[in-house]
PyMOL Python script that loads the backbone (N, CA, C, O; Angstrom):
from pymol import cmd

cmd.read_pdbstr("""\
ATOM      1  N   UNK A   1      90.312 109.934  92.272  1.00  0.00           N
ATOM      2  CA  UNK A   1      89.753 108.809  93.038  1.00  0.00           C
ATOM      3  C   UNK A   1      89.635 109.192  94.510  1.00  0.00           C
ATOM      4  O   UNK A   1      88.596 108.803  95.043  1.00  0.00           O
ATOM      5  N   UNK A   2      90.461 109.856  95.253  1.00  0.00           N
ATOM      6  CA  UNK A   2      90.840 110.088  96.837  1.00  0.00           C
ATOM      7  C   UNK A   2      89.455 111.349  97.154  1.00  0.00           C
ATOM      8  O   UNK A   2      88.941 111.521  98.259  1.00  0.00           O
ATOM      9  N   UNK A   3      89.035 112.187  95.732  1.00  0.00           N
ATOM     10  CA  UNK A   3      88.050 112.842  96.062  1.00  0.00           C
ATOM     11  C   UNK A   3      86.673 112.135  96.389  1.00  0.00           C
ATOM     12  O   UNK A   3      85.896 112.366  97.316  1.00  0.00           O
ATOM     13  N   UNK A   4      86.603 111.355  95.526  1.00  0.00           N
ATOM     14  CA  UNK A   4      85.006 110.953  95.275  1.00  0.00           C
ATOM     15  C   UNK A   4      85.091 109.789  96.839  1.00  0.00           C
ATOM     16  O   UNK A   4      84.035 109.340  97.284  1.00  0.00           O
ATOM     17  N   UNK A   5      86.554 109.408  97.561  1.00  0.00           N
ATOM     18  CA  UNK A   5      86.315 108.619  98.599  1.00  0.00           C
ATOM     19  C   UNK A   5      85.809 109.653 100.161  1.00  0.00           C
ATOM     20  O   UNK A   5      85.108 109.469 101.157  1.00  0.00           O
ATOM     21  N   UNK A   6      86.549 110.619  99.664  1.00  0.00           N
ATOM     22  CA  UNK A   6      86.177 112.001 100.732  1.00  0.00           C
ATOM     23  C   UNK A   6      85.211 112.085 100.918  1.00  0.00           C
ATOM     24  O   UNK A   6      84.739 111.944 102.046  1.00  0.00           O
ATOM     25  N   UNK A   7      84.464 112.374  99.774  1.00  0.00           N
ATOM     26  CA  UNK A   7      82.971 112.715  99.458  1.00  0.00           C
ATOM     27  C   UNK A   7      81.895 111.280 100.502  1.00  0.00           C
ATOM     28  O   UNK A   7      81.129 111.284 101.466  1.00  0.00           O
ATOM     29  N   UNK A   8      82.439 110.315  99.611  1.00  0.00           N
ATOM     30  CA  UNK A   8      81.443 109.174 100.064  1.00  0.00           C
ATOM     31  C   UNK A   8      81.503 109.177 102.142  1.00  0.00           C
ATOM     32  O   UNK A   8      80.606 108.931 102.947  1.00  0.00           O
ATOM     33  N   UNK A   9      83.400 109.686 102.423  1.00  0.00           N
ATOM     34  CA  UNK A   9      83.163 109.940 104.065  1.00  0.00           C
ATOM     35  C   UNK A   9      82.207 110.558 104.534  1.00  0.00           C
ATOM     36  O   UNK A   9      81.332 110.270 105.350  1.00  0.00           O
ATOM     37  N   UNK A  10      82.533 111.756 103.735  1.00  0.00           N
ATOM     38  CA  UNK A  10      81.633 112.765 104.866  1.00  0.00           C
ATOM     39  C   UNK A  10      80.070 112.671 104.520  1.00  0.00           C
ATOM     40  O   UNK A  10      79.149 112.964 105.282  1.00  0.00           O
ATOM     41  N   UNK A  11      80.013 112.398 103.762  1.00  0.00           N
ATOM     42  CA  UNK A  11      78.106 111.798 103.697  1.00  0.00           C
ATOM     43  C   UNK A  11      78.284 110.723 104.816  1.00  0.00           C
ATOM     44  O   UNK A  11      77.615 110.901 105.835  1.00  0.00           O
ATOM     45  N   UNK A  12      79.258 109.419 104.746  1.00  0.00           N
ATOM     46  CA  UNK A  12      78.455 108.936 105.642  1.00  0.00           C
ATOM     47  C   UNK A  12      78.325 109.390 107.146  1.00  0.00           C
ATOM     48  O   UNK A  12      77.270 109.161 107.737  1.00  0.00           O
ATOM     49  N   UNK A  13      79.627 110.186 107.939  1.00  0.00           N
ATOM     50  CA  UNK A  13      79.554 110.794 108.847  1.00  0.00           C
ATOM     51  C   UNK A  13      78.209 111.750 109.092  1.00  0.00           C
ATOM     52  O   UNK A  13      77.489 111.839 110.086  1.00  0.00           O
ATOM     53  N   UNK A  14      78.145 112.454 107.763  1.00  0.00           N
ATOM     54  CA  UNK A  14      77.065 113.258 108.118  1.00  0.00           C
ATOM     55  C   UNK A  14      76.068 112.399 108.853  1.00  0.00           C
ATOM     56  O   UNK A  14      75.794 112.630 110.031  1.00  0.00           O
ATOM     57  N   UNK A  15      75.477 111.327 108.118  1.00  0.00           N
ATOM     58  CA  UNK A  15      74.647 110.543 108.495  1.00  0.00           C
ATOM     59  C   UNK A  15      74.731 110.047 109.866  1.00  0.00           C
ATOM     60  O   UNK A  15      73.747 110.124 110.601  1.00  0.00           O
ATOM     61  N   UNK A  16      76.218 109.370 110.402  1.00  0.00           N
ATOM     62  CA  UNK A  16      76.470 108.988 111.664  1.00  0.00           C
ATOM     63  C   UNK A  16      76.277 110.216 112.439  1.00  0.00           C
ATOM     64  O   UNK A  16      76.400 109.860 113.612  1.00  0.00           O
ATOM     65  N   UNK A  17      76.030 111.524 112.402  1.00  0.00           N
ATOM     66  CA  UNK A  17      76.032 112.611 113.156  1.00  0.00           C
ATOM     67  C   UNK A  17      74.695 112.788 113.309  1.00  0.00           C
ATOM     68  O   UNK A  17      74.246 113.110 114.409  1.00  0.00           O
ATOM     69  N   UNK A  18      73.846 112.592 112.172  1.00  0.00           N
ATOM     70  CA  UNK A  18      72.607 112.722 112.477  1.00  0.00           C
ATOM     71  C   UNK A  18      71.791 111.764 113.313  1.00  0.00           C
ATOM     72  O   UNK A  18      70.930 111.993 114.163  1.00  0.00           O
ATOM     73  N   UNK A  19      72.184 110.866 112.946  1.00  0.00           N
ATOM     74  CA  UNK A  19      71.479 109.490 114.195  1.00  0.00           C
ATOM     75  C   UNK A  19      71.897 109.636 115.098  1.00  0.00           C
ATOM     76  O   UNK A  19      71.119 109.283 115.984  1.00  0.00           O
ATOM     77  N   UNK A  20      73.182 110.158 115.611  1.00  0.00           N
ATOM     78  CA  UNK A  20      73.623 110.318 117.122  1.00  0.00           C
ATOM     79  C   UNK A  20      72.613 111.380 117.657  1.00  0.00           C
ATOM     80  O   UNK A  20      71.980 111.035 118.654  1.00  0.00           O
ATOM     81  N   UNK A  21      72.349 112.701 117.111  1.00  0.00           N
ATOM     82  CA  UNK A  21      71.659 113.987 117.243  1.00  0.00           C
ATOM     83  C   UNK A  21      70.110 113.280 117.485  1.00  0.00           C
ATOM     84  O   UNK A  21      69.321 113.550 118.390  1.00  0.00           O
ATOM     85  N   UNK A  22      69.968 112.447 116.553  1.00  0.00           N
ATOM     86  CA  UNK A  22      68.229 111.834 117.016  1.00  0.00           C
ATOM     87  C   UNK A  22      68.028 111.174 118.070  1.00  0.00           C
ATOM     88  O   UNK A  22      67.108 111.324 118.874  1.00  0.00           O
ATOM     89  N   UNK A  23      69.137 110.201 118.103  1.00  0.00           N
ATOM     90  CA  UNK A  23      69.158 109.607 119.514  1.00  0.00           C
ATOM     91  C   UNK A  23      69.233 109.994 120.592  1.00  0.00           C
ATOM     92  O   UNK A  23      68.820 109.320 121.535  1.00  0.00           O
ATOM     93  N   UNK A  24      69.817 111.262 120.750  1.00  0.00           N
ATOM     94  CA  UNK A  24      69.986 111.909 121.775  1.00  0.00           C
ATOM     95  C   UNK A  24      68.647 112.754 121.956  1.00  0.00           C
ATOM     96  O   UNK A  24      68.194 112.859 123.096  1.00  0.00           O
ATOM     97  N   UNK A  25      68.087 113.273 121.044  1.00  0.00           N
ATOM     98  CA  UNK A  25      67.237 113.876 121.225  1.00  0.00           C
ATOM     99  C   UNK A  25      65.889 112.503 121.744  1.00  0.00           C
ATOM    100  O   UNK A  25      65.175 112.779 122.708  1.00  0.00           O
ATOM    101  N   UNK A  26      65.780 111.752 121.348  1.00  0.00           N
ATOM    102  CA  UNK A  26      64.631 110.702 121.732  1.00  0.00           C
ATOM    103  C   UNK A  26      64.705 110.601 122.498  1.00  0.00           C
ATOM    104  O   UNK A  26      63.648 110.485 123.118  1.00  0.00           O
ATOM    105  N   UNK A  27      66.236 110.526 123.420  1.00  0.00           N
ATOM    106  CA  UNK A  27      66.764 110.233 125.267  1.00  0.00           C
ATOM    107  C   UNK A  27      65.930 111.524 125.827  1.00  0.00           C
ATOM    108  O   UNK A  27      64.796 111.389 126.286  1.00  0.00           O
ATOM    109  N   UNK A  28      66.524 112.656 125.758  1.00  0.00           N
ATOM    110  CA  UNK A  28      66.137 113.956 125.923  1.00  0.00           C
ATOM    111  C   UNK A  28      64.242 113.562 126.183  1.00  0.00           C
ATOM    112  O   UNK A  28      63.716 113.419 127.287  1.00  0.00           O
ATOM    113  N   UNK A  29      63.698 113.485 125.143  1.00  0.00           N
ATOM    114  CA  UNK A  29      62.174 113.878 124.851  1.00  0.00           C
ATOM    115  C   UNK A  29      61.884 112.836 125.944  1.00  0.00           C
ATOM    116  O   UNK A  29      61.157 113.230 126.855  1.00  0.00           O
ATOM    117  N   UNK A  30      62.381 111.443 126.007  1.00  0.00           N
ATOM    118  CA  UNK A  30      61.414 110.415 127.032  1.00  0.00           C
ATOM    119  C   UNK A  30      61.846 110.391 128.373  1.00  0.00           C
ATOM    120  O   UNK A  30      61.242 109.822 129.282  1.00  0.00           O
ATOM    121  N   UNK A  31      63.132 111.155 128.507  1.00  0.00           N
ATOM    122  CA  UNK A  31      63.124 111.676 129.837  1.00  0.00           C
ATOM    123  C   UNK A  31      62.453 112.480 130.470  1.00  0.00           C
ATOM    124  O   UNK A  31      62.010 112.184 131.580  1.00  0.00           O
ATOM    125  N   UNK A  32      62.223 113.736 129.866  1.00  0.00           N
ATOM    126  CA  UNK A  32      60.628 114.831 129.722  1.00  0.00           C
ATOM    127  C   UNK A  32      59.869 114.404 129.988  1.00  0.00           C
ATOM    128  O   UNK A  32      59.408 114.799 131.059  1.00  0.00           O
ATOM    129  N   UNK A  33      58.912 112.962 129.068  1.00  0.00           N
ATOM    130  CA  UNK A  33      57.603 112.495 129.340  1.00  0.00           C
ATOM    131  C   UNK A  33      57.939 111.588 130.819  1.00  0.00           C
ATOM    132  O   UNK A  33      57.256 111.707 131.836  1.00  0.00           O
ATOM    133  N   UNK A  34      59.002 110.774 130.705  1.00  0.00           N
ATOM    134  CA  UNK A  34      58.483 110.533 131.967  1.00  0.00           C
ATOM    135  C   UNK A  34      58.476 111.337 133.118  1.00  0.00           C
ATOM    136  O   UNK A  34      57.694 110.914 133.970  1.00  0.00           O
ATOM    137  N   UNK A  35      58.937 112.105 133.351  1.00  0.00           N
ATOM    138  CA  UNK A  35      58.856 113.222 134.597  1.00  0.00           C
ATOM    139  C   UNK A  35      57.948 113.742 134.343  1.00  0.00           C
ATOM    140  O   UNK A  35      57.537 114.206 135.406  1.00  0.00           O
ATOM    141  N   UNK A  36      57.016 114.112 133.240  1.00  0.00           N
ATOM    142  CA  UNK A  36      55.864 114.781 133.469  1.00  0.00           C
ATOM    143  C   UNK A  36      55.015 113.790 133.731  1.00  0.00           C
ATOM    144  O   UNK A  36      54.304 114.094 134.689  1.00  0.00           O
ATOM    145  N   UNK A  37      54.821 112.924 133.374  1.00  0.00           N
ATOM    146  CA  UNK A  37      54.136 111.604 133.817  1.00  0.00           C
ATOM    147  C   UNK A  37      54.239 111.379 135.216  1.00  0.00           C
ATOM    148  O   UNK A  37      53.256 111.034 135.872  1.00  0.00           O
ATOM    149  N   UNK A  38      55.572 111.584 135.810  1.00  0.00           N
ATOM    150  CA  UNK A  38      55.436 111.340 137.618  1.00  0.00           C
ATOM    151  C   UNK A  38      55.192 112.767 138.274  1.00  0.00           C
ATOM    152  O   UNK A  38      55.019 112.883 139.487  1.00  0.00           O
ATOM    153  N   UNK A  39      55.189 113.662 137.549  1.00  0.00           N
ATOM    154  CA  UNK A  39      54.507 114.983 138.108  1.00  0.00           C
ATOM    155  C   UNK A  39      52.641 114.439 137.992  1.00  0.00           C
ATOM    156  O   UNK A  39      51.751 114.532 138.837  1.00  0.00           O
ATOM    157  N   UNK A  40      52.622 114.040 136.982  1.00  0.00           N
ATOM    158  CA  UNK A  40      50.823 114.057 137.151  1.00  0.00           C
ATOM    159  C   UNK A  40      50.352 112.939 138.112  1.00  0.00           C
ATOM    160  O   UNK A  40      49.330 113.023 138.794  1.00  0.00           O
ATOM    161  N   UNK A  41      51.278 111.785 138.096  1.00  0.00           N
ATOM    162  CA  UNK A  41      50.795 110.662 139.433  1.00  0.00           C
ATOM    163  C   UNK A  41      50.751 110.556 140.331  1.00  0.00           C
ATOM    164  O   UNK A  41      50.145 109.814 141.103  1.00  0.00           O
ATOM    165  N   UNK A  42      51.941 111.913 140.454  1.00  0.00           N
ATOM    166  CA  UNK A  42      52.191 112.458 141.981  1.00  0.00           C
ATOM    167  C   UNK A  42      50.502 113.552 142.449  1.00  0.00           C
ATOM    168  O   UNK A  42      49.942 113.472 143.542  1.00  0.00           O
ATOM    169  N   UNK A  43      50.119 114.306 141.482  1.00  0.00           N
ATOM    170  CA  UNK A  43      49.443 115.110 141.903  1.00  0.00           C
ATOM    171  C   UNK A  43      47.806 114.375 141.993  1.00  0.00           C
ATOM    172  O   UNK A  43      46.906 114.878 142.664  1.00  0.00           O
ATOM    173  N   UNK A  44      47.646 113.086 141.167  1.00  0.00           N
ATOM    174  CA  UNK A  44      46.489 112.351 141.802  1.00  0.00           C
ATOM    175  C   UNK A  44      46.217 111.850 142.611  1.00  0.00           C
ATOM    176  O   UNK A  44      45.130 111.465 143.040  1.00  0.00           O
ATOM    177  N   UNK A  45      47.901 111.737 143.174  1.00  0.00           N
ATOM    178  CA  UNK A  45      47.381 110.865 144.520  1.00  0.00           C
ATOM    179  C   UNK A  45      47.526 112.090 145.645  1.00  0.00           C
ATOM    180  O   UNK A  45      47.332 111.694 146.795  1.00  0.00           O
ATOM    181  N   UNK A  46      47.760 113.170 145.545  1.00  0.00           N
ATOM    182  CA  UNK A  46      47.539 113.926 146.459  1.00  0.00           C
ATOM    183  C   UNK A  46      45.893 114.540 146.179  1.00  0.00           C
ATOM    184  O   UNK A  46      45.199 114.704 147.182  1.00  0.00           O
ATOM    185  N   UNK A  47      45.532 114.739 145.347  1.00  0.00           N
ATOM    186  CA  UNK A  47      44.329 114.877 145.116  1.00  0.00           C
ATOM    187  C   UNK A  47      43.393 113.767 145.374  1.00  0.00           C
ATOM    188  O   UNK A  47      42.192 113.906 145.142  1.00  0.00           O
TER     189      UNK A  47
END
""", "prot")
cmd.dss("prot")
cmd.show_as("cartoon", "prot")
cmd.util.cbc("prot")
cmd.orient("prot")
């Protein structure tokens, strides 16, 4: 019984590890776009 509860942990951790890893990565990626976004607004209005 104590195995198959192990089992059911670490799947769900796995899972909680992976949504943390996405989330972080989505933070990551829309921090990117917006700075490239104020790099290009910056350079129209100097243009």
């Amino acid at each position: 019984v104590s195995k198959t509860i192990e089992c059911k942990l670490t799947g769900n951790n796995v899972k909680d590890d992976i949504n943390v890893v996405v989330s972080y990565v989505i933070r990551l990626l829309k921090a990117l776009v917006g700075e490239l976004e104020q790099q290009k607004s910056k350079r129209s209005r100097m243009g």
